[in-house]
DSSP file (Angstrom, degrees, kcal/mol; ACC not computed):
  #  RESIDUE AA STRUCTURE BP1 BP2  ACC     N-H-->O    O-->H-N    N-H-->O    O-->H-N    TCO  KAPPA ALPHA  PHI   PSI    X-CA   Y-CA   Z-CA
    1    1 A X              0   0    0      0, 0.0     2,-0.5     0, 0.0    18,-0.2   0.000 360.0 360.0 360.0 124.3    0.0    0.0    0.0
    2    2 A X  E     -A   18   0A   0     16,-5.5     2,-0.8     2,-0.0    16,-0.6  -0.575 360.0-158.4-101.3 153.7    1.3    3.3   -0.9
    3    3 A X  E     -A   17   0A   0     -2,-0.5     2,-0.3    14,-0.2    14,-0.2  -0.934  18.4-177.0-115.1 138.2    0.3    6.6    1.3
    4    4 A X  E     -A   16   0A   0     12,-0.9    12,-2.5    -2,-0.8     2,-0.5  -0.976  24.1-129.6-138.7 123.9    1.0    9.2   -0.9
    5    5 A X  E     -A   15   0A   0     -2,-0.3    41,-2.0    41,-0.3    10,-0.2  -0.719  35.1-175.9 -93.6 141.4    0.4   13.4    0.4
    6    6 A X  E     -AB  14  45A   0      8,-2.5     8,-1.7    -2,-0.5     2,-0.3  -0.616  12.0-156.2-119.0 166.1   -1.6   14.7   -2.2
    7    7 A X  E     -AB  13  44A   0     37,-2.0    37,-1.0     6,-0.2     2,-0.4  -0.993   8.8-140.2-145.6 143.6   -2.7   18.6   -2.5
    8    8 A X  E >>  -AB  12  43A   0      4,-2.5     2,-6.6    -2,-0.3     3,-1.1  -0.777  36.0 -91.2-115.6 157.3   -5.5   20.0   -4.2
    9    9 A X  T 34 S+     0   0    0     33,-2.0    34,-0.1    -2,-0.4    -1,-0.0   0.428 119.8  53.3 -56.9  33.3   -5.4   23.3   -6.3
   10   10 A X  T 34 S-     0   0    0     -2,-6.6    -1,-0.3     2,-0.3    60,-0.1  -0.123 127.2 -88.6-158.2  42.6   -6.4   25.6   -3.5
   11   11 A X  T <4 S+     0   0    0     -3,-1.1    59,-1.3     1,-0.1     2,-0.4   0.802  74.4 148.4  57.8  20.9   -3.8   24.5   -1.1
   12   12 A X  E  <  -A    8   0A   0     -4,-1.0    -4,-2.5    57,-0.1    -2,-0.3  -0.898  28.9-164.1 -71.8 129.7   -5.7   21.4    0.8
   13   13 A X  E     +A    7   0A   0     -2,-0.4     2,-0.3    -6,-0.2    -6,-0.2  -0.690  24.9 140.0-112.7 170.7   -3.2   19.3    1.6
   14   14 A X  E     -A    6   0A   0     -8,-1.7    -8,-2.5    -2,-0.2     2,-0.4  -0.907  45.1-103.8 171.0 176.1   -4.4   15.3    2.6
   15   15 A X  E     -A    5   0A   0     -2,-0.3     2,-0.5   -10,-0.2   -10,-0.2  -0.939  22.6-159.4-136.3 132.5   -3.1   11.8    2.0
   16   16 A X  E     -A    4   0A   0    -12,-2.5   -12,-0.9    -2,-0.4     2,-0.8  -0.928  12.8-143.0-101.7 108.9   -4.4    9.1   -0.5
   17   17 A X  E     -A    3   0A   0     -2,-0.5   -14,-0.2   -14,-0.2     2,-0.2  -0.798  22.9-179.4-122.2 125.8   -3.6    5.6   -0.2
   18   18 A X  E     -A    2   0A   0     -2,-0.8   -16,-5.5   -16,-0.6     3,-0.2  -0.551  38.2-125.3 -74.6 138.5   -3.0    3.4   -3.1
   19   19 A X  S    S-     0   0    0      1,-0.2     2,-0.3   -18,-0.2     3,-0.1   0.986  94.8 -38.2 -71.8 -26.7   -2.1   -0.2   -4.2
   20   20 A X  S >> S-     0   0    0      1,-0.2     3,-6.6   -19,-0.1     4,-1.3  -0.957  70.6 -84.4-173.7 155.1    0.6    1.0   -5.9
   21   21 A X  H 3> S+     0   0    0      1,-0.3     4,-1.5    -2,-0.3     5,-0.3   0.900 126.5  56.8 -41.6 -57.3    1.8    4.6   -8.5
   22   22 A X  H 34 S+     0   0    0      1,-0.2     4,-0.4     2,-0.1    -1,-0.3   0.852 112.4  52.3 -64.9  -6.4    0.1    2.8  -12.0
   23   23 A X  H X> S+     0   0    0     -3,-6.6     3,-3.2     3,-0.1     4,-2.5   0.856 112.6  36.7 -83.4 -67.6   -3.2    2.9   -9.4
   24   24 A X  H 3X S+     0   0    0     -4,-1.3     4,-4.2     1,-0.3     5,-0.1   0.808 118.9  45.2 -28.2 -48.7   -3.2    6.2   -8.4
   25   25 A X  H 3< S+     0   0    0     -4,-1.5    -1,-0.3     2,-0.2    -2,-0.1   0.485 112.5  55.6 -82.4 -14.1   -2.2    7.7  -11.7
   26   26 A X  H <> S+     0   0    0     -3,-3.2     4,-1.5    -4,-0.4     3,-0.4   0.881 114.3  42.2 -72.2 -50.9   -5.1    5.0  -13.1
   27   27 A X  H >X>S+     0   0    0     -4,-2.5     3,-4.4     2,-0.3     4,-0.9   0.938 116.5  51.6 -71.3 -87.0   -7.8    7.0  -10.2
   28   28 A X  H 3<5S+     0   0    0     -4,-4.2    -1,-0.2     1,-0.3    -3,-0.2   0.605 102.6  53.6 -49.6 -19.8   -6.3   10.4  -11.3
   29   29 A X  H 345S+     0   0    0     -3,-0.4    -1,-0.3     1,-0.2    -2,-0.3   0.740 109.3  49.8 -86.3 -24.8   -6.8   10.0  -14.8
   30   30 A X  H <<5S-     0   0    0     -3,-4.4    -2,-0.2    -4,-1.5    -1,-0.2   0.340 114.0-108.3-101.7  23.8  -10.8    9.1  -14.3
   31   31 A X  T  <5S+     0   0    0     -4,-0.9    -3,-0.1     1,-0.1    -4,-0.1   0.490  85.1 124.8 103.0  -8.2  -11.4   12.1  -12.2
   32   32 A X      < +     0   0    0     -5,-0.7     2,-0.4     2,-0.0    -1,-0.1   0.312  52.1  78.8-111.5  42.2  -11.8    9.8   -8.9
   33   33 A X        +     0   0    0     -6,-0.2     2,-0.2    -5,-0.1    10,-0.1  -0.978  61.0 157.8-115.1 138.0   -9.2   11.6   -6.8
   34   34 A X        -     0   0    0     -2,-0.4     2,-0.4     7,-0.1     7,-0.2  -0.917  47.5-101.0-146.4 170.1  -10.9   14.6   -5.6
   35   35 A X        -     0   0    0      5,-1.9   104,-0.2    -2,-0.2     4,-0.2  -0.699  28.6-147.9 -81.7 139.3   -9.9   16.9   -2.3
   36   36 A X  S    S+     0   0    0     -2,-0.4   104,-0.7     2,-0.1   103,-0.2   0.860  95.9  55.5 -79.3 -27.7  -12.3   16.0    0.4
   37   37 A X  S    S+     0   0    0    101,-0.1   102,-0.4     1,-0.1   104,-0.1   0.976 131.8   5.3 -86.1 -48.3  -12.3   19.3    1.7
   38   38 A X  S    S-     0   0    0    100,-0.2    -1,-0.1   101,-0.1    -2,-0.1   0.812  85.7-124.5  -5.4 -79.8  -13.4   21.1   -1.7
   39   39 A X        +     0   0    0      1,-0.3     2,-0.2    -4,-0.2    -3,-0.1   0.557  55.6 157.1  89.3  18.7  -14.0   18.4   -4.0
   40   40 A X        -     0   0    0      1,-0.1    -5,-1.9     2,-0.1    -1,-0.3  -0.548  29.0-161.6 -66.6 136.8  -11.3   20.0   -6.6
   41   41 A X        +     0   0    0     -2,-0.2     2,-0.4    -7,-0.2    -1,-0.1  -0.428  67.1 101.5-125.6  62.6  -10.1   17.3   -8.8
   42   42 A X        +     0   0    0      2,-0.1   -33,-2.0   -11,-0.0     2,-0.3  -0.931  62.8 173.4-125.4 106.0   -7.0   19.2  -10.0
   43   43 A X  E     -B    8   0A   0     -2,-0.4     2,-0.5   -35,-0.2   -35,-0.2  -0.654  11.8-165.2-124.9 150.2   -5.1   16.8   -7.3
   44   44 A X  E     -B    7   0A   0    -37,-1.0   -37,-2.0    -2,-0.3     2,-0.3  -0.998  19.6-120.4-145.9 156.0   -1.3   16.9   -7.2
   45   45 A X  E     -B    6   0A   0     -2,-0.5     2,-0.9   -39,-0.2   -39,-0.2  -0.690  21.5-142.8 -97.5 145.4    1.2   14.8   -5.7
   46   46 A X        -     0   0    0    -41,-2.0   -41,-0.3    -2,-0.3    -2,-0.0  -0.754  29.9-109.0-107.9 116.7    3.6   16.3   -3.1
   47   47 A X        +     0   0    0     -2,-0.9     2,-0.3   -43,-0.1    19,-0.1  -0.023  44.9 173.4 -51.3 170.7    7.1   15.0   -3.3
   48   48 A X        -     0   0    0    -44,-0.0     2,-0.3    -3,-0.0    -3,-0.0  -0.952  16.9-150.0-153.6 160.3    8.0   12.7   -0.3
   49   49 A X        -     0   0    0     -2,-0.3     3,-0.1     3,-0.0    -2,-0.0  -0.937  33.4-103.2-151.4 142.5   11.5   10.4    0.4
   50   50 A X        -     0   0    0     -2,-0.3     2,-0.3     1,-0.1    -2,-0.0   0.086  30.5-109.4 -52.6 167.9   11.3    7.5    2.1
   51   51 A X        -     0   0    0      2,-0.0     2,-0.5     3,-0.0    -1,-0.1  -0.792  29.4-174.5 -97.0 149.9   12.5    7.3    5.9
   52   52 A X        -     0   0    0     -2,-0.3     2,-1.2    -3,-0.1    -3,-0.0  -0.980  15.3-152.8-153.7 104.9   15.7    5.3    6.1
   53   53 A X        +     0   0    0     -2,-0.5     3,-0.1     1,-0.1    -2,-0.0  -0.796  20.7 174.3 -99.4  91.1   16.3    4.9   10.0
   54   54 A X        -     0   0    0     -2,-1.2     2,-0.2     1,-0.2    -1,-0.1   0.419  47.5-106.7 -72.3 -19.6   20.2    4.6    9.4
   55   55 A X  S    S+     0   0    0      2,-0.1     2,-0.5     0, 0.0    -1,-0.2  -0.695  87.8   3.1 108.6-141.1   20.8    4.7   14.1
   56   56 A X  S    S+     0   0    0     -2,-0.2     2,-0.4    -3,-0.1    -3,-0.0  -0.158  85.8 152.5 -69.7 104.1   22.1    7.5   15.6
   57   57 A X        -     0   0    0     -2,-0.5     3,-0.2     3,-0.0     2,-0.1  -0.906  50.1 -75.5-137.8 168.0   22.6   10.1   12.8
   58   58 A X        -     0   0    0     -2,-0.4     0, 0.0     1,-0.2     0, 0.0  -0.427  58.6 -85.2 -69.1 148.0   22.6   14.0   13.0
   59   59 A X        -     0   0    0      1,-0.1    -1,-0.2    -2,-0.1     3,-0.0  -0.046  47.1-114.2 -39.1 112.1   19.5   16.0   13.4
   60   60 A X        -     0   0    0     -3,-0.2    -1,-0.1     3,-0.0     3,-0.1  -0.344  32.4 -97.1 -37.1 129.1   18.1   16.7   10.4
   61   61 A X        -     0   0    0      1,-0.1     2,-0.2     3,-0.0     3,-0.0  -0.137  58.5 -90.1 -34.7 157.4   17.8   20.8    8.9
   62   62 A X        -     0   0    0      1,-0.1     2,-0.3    -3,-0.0    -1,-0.1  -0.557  53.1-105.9 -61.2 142.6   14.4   22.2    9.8
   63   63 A X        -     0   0    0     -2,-0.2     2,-0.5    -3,-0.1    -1,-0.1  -0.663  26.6-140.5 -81.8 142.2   12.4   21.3    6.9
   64   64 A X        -     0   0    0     -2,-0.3    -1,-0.1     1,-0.1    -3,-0.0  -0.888  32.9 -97.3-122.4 135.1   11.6   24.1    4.7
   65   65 A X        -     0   0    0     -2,-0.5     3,-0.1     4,-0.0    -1,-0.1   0.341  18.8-142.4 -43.5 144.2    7.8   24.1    3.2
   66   66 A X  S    S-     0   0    0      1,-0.3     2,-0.1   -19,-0.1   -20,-0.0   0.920  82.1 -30.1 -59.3 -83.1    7.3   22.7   -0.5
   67   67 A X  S    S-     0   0    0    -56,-0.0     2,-0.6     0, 0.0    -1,-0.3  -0.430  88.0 -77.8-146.8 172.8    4.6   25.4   -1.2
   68   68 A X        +     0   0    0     -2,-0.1     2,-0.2    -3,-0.1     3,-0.1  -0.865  52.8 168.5-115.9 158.6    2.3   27.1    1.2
   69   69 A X        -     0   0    0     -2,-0.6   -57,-0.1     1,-0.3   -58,-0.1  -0.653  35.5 -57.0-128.8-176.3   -0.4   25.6    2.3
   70   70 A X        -     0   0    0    -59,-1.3     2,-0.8    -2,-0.2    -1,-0.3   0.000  46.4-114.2 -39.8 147.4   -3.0   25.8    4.6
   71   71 A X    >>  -     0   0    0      1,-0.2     4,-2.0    -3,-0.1     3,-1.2  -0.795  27.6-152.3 -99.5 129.1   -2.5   26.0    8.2
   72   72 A X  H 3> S+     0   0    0     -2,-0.8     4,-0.5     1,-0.4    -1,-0.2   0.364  95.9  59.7 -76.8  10.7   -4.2   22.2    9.4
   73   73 A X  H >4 S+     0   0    0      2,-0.1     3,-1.3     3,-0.1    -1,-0.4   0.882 110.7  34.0 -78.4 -39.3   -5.0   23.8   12.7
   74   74 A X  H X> S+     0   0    0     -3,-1.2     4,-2.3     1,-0.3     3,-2.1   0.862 117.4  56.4 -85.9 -51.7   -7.0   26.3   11.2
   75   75 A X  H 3X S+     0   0    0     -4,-2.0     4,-3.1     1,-0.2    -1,-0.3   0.899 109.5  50.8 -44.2 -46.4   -8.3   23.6    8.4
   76   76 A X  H << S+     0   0    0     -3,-1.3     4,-0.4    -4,-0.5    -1,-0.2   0.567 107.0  49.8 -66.6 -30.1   -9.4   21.4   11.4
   77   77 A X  H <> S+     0   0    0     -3,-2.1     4,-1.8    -4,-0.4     5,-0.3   0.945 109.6  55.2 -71.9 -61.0  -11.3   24.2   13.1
   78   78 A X  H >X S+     0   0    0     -4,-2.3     4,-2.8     1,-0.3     3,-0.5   0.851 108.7  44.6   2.5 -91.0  -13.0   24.8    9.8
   79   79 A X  H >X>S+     0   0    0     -4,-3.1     4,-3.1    -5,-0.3     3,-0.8   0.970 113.1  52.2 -35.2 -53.8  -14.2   21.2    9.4
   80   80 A X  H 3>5S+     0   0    0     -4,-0.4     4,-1.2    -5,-0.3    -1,-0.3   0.822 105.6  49.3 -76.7 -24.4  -15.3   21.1   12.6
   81   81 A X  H <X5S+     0   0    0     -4,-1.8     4,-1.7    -3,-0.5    -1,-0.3   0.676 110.0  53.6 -82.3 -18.7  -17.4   24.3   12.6
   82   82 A X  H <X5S+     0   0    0     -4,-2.8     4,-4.8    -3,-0.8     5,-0.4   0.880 107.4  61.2 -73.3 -43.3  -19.3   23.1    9.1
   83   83 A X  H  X5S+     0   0    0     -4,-3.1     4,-1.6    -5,-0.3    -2,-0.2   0.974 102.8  42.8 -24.9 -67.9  -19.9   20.0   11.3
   84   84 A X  H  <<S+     0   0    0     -4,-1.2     3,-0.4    -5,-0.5    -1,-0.2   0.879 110.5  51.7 -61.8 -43.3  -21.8   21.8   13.8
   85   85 A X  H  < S+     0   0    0     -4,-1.7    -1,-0.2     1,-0.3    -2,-0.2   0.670 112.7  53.7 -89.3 -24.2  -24.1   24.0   11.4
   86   86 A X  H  < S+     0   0    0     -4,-4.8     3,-0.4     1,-0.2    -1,-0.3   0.765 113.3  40.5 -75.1 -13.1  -24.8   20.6    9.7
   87   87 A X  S  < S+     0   0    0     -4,-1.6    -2,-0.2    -3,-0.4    -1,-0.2   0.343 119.8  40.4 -90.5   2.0  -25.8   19.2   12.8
   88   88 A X  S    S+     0   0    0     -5,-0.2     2,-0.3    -3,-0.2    -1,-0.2  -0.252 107.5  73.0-151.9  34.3  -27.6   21.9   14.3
   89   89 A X  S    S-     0   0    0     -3,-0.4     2,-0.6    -5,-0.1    24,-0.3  -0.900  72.0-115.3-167.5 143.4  -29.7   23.3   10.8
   90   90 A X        -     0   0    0     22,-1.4    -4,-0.1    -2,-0.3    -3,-0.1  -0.773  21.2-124.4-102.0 105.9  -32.0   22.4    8.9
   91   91 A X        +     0   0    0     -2,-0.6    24,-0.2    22,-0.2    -1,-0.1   0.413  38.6 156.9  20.6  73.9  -31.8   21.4    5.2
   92   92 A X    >   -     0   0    0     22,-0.8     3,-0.8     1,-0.2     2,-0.5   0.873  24.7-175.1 -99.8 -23.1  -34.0   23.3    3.4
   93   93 A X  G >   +     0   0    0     21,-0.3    23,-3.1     1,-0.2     3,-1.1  -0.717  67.6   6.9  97.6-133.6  -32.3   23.1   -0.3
   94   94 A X  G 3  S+     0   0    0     -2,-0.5     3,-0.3     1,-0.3     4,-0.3   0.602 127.4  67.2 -60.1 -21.2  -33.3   25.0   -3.6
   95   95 A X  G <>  +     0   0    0     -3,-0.8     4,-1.9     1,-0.2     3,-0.5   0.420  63.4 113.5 -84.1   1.2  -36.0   27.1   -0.9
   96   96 A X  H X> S+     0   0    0     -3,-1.1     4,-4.7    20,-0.3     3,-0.5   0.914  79.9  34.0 -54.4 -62.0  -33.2   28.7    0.8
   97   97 A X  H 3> S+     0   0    0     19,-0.4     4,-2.6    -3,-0.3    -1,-0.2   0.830 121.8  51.8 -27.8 -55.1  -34.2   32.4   -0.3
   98   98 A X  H 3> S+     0   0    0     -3,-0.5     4,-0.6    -4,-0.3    -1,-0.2   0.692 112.9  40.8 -71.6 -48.1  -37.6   31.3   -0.2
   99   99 A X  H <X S+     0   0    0     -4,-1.9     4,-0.7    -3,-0.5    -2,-0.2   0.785 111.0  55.6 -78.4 -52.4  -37.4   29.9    3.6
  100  100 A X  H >X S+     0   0    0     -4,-4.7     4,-2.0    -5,-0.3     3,-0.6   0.988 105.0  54.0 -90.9 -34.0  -35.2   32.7    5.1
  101  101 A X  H 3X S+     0   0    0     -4,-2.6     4,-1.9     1,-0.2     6,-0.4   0.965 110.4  42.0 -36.9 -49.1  -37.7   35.3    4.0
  102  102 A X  H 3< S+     0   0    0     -4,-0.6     6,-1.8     1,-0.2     5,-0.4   0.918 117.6  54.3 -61.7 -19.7  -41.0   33.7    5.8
  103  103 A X  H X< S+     0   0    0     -4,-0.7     3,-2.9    -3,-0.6    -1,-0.2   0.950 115.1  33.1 -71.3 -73.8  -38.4   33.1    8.6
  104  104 A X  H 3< S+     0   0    0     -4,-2.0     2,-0.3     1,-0.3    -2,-0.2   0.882 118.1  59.0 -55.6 -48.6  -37.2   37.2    8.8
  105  105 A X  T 3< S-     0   0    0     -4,-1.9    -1,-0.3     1,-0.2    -2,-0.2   0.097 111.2-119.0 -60.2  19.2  -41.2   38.3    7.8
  106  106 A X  S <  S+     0   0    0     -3,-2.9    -1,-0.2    -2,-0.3    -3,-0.2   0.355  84.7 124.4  81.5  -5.4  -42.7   36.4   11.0
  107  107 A X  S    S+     0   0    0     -5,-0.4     2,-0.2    -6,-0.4    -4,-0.2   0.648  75.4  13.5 -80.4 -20.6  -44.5   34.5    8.2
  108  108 A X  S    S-     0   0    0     -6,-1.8    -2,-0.2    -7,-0.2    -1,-0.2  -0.981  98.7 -69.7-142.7 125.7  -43.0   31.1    9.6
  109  109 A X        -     0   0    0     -2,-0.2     2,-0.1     1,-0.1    -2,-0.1   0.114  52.2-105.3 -58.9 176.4  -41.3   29.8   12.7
  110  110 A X        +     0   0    0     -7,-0.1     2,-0.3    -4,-0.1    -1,-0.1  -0.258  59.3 138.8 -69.7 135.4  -37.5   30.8   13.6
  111  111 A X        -     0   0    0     -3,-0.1     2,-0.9   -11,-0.1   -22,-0.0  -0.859  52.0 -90.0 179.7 149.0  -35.2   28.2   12.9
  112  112 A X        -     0   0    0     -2,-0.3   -22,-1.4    -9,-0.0     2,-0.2  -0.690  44.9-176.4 -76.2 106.5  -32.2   27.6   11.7
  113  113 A X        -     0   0    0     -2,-0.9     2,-0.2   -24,-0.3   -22,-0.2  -0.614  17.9-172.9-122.0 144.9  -31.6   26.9    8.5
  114  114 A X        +     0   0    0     -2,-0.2   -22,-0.8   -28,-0.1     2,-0.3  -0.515  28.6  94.4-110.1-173.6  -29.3   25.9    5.5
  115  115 A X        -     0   0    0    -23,-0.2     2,-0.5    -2,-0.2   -21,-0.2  -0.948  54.8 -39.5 132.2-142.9  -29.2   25.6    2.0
  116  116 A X        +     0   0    0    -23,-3.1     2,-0.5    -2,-0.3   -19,-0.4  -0.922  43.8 150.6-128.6 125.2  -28.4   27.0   -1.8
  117  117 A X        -     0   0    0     -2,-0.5     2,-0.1   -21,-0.1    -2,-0.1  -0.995  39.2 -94.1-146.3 157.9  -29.0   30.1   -3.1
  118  118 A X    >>  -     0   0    0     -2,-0.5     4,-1.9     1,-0.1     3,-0.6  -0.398  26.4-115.5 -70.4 156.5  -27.5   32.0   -5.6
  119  119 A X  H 3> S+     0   0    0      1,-0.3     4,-1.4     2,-0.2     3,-0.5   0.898 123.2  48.5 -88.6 -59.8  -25.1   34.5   -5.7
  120  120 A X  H 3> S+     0   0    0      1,-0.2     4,-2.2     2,-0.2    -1,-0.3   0.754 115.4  47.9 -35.5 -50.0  -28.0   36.9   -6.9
  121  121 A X  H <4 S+     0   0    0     -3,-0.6    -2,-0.2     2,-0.2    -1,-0.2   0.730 104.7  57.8 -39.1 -56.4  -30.3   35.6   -4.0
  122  122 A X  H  X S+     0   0    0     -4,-1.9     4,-1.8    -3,-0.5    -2,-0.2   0.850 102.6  48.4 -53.9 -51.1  -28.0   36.0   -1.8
  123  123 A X  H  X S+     0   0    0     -4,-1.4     4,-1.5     1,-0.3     5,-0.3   0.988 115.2  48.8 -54.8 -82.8  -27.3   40.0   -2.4
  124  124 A X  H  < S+     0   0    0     -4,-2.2     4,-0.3     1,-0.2    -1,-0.3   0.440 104.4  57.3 -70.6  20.8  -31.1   40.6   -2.2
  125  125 A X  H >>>S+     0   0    0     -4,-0.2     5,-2.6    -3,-0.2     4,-1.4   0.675 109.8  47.1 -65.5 -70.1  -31.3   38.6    0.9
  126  126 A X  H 3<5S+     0   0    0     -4,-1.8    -2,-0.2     1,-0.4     3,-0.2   0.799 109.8  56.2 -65.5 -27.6  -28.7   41.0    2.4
  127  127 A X  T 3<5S+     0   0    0     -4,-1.5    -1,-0.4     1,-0.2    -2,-0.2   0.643  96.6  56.7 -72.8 -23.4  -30.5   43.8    1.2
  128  128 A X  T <45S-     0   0    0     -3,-0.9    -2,-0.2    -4,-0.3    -1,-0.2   0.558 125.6 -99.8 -27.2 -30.9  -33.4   43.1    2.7
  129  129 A X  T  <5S+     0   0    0     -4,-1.4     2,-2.0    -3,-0.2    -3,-0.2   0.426  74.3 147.2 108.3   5.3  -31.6   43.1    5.9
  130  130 A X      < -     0   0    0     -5,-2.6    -4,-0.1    -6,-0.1    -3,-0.1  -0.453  46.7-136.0-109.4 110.1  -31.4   39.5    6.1
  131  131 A X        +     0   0    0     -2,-2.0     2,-0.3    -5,-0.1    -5,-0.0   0.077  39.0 156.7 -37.2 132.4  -28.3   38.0    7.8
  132  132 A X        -     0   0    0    -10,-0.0     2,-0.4     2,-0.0    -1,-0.0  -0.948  23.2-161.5-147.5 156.8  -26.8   34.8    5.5
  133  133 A X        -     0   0    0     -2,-0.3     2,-0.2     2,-0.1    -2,-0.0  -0.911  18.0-126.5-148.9 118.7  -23.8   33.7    5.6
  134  134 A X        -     0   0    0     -2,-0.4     2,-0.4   -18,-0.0   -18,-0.0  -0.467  25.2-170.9 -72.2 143.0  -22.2   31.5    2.7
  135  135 A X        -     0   0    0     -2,-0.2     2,-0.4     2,-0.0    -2,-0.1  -0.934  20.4-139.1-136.3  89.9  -20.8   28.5    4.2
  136  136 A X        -     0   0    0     -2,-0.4     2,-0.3     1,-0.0   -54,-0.0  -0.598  24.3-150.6 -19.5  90.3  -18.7   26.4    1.6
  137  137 A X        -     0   0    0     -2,-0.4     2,-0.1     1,-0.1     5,-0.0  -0.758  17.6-117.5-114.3 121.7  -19.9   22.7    2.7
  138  138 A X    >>  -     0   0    0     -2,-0.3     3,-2.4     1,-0.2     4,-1.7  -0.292  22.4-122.5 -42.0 126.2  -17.0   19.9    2.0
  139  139 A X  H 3> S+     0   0    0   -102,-0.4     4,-0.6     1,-0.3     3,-0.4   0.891 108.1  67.2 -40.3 -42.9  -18.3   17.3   -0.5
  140  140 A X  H 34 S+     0   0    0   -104,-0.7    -1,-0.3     1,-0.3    -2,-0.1   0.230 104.6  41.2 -67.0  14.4  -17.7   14.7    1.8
  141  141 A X  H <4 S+     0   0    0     -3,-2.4    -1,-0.3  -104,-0.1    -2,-0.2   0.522  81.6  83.2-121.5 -32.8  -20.3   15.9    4.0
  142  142 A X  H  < S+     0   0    0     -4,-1.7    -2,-0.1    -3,-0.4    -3,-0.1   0.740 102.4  47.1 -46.3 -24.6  -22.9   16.8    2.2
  143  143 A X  S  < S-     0   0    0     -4,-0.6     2,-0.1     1,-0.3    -3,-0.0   0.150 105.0 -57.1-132.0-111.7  -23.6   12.9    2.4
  144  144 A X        -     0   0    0      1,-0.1    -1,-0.3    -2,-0.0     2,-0.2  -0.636  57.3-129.4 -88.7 168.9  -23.7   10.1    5.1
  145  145 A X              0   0    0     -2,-0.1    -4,-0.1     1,-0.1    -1,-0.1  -0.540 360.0 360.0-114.1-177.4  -20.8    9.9    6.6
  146  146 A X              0   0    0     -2,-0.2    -1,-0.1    -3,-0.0    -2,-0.0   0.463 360.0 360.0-125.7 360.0  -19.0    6.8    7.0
């Protein structure tokens, strides 16, 4: 099995593991490595060299970063806060627009709510005076989780 850290084009870094490089490079070539946090499938491979525990040898330089990336505490908080607003809202979908108006016009009860609206949707939402806040939801969440 190879573990290989992969990065996707907007600096997620995460690790993919494969039976072996012609598998990986088989999965990247039909699209089914994708970033879980995103769900970009512009995937890249990060160089890596093996660990070769030789005994007592000098300290290694500090390593200095391939590229920069994210920082994984901050990614970790992230996650953890889409977590919560999927766990704690409810799912309303293509009605989002539709659903937080009746909400802010007393027309329906208060609740918390998620969904999709459009960029356009969005705008007159906020002009109306009604707080939304776009929330970027990892693909891998959007469905059961394993």
């Amino acid at each position: 099995m190879k573990v290989l850290n992969l990065q996707c084009s907007h600096g997620h870094g995460f690790e993919g593991w494969f039976a072996s490089e012609d598998d990986f490079q088989d999965q990247l070539g039909r699209g089914l490595v994708e970033c879980p946090m995103c769900g970009d499938a512009h995937v890249a491979k990060l160089p890596s060299a093996p660990r070769l525990n030789l005994g007592a040898a000098e300290p290694a330089p500090p390593k200095q970063p391939v590229m920069n990336t994210p920082d994984p505490k901050m990614q970790a908080a992230w996650l953890q806060m889409v977590k919560h607003v999927m766990a704690n809202t409810e799912d309303v979908g293509e009605k989002f627009a539709e659903e937080a108006r009746k909400i802010h016009y007393g027309e329906t009860e208060e609740r918390s709510i998620r969904g999709q609206a459009s960029r356009e949707e969005t705008e007159s939402l906020l002009e109306e005076g009604i707080s939304v806040l776009p929330l970027p939801v990892p693909k891998g969440l959007k469905g059961p989780l394993q």
